[in-house]
C-alpha positions as CSV (number, residue, x, y, z in Angstrom):
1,X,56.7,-6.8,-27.3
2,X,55.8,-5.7,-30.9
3,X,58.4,-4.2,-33.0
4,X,55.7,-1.3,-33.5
5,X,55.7,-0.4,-30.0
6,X,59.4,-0.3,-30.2
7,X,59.4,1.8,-32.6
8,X,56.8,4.1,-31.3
9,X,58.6,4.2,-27.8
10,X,61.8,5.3,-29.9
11,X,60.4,7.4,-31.9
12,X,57.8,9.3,-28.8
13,X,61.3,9.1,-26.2
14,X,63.7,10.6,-28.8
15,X,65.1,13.6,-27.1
16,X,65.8,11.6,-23.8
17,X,69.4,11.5,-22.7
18,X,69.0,7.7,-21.8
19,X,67.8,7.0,-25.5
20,X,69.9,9.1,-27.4
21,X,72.9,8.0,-25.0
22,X,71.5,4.2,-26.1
23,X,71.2,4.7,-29.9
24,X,74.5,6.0,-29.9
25,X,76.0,3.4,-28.4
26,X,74.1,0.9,-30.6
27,X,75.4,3.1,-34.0
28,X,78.9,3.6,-32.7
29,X,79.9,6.5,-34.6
30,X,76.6,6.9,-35.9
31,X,76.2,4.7,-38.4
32,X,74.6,1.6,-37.6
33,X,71.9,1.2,-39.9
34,X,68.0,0.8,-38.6
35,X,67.4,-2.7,-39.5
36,X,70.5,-3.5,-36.5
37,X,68.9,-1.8,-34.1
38,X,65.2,-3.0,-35.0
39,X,67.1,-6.7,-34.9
40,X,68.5,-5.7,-31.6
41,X,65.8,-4.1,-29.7
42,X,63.8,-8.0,-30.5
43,X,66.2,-9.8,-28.6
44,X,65.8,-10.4,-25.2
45,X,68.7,-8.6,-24.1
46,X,66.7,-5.5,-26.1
47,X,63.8,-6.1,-24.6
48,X,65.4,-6.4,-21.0
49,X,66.4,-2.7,-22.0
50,X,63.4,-1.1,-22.9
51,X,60.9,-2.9,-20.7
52,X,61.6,-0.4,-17.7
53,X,61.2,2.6,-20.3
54,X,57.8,1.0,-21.7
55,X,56.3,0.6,-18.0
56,X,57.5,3.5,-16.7
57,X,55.5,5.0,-19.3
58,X,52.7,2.6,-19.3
59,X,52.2,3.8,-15.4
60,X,52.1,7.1,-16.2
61,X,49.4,7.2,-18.9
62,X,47.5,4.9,-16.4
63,X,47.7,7.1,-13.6
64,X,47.3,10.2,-16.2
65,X,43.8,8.5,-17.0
66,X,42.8,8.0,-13.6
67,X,43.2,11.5,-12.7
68,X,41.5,12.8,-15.8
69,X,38.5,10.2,-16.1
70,X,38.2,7.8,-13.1
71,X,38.6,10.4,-10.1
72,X,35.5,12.5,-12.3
73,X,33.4,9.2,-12.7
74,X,33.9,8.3,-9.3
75,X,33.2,11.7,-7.8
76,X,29.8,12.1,-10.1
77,X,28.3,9.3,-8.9
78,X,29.0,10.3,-5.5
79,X,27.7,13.4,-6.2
80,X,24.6,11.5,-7.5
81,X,24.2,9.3,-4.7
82,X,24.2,12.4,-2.0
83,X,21.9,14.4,-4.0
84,X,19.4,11.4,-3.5
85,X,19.6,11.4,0.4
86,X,20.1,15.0,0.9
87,X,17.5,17.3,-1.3
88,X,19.0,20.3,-2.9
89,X,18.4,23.8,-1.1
90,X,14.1,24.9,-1.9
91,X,14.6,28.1,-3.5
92,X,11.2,30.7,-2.3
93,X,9.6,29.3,-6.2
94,X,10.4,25.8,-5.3
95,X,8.4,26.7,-2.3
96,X,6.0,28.3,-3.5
97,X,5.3,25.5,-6.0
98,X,5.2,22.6,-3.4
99,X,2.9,24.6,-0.8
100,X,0.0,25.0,-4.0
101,X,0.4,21.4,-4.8
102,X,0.1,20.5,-0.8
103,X,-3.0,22.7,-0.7
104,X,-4.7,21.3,-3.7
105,X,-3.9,17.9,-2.4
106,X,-5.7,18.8,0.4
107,X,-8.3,20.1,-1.3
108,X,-9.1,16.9,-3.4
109,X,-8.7,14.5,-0.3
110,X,-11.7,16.8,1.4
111,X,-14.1,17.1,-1.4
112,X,-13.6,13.4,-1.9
113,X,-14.6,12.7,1.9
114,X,-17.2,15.1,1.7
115,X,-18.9,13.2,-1.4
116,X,-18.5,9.3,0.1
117,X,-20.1,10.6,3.2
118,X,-22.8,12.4,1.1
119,X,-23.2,8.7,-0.6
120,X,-22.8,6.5,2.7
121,X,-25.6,9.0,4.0
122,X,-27.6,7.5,0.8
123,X,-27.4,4.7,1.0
124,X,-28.2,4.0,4.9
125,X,-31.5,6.4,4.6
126,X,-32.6,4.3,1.3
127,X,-32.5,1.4,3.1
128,X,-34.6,2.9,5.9
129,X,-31.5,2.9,8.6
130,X,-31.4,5.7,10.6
131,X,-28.7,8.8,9.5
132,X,-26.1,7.8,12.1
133,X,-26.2,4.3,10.8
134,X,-23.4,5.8,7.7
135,X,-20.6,6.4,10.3
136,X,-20.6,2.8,10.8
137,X,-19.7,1.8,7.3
138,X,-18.4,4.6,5.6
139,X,-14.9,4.1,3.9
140,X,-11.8,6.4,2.2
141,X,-13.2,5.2,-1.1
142,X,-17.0,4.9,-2.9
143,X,-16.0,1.5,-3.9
144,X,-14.8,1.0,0.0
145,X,-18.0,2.4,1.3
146,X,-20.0,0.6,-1.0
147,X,-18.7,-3.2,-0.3
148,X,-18.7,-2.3,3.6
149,X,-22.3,-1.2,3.2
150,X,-23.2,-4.6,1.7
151,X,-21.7,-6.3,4.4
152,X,-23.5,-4.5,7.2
153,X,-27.0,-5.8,5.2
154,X,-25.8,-9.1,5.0
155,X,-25.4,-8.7,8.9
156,X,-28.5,-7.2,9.9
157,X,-30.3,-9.6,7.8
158,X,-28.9,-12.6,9.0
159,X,-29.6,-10.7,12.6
160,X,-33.1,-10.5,11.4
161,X,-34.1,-14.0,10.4
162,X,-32.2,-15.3,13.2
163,X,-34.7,-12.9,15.2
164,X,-37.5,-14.1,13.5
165,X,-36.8,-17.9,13.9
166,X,-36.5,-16.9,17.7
167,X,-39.2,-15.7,17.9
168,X,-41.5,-18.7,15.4
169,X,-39.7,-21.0,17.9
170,X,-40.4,-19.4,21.0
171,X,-44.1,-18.8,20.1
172,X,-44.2,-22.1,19.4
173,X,-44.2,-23.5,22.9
174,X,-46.7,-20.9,23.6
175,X,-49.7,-23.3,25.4
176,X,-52.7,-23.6,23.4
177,X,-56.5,-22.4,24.3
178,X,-57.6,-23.7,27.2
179,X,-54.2,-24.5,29.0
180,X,-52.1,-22.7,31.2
181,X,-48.7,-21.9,31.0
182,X,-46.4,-24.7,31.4
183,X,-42.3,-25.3,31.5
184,X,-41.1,-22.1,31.4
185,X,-43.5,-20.3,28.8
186,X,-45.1,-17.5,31.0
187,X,-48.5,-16.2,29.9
188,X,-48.5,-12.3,29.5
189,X,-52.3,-12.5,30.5
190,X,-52.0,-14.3,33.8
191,X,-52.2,-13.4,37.2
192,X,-49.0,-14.5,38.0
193,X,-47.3,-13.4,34.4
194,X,-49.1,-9.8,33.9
195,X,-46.7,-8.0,31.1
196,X,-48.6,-5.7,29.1
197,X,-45.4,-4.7,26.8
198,X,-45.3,-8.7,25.7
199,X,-48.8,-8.3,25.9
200,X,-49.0,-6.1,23.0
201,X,-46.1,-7.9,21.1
202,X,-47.8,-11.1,21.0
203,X,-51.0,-9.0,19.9
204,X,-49.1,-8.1,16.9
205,X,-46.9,-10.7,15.7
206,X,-49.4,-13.3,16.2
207,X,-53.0,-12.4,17.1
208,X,-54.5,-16.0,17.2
209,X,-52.1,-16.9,19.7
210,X,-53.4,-13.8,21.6
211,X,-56.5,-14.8,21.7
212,X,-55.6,-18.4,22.9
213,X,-53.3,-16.6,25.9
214,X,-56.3,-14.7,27.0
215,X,-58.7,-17.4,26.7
216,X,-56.2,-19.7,28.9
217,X,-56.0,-16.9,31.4
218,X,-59.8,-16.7,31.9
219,X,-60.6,-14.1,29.3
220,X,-64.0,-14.3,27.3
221,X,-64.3,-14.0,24.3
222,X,-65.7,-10.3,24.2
223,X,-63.1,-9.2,26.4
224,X,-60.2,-10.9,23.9
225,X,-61.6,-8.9,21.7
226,X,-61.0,-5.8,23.5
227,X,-57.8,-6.8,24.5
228,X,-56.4,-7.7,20.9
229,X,-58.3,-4.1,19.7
230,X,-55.8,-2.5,22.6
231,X,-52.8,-3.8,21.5
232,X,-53.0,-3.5,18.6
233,X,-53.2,0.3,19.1
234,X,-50.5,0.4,21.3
C-alpha cells in the first residue's frame, strides 16, 4: 500500500471513532508528530490495521458503482435486446404509414406483372406462337421472361430439326417409281395402304416422291397429275 492512500484513507475517515480512537493512541497525549505515524502506518503491523478499513471501503465504492452504472448498462441492453423481438405498440399514424407503403407495394408488384406479361405476349406472337404460348414461359422478371423465352426456342427448334430429320429419313425408304411398298414403308396410294391425310403430306413435303408413290400404285401419269394438283389444295 502507498503512503498516499494512507494518507487519503486518514484524511477521508477522520471523524470515525475507530480512527480518531487510533490516532490518539498513536499520539499519546496528542503529540506524536506526523512523520511517526506516516513511519508507522508503513509497517506491516500498520498495514495489518488499516487493510480492513481500506477494503471495507474498497467494497463499498464497488458495489456503489455497480448500482449506479452496471445495473443501468445491463438493464439497457436488455431493454435493447427485447425491443428487437417484441415491436413497440403501432400507434393509428404508425398505422396509417405502414398500410400506404403495403398498398403501394402492392401496387408496383401488379403493374410490374402486368407489363412482363404484356412483353411475354410479344414476344411469343413475334415469333409466330400462338397467344397462350406466353403462359408457358413467362417469369417475375423481364430479364426472367426473357432467358426462359430463349430457352423454349432453343427447344422447339431442336424439336423441329429433329422432326425434319424424321421425316428426310423416313422418306427416304419411301420405294422408288415402279416398285411397291416393301418392309414396313406403306404406300398412301395403294389398295391396301389408302390414307389420303399422308396422302396430301407427302404431296407437300415432297412432290417427286408423290408422283413415284402413285406411279408404283398404278397411277398414270395424267392422273398423278391430278392427284398432286389435289393435295396440294388440301
Amino acid at each position: 500500500m502507498e503512503l498516499t492512500e494512507v494518507q487519503a484513507f486518514l484524511k477521508e475517515n477522520a471523524e470515525r471513532a475507530d480512527v480518531k480512537e487510533y490516532v490518539t493512541g498513536l499520539a499519546g497525549n496528542g503529540n506524536m508528530e506526523t512523520a511517526r505515524v506516516e513511519t508507522y502506518l508503513g509497517t506491516d503491523e500498520g498495514q495489518k490495521l488499516l487493510q480492513p478499513h481500506l477494503d471495507r471501503n474498497f467494497n463499498q465504492g464497488l458495489d456503489s458503482w455497480k448500482k449506479n452504472h452496471l445495473d443501468q448498462e445491463i438493464q439497457g441492453r436488455v431493454d435493447e435486446e427485447v425491443g428487437k423481438r417484441v415491436p413497440a405498440e403501432e400507434t393509428p399514424q404508425d398505422k396509417t404509414i405502414r398500410e400506404l407503403k403495403e398498398s403501394q407495394t402492392r401496387l408496383e408488384q401488379q403493374i410490374q406483372k402486368q407489363n412482363v406479361d404484356r412483353a411475354a405476349l410479344e414476344m411469343a406472337t413475334g415469333k409466330g406462337l400462338a397467344p397462350e404460348w406466353a403462359e408457358h414461359f413467362v417469369g417475375s422478371s423481364a430479364e426472367e421472361t426473357k432467358a426462359r423465352f430463349d430457352r423454349l426456342l432453343a427447344l422447339l427448334e431442336a424439336d423441329r430439326v429433329s422432326t425434319k430429320e424424321s421425316i428426310l429419313k423416313d422418306n427416304s425408304r419411301q420405294p422408288h417409281a415402279g416398285t411397291s411398298n416393301t418392309g414396313t414403308v406403306k404406300n398412301p396410294w395403294s389398295k391396301e395402304h389408302m390414307n389420303m391425310t399422308e396422302q396430301g403430306r407427302i404431296a407437300q413435303e415432297n412432290p417427286d416422291l408423290a408422283k413415284q408413290l402413285m406411279a408404283a400404285a398404278g397411277y398414270n401419269v395424267q392422273e398423278a397429275a391430278t392427284w398432286q394438283k389435289r393435295d396440294l389444295r388440301m
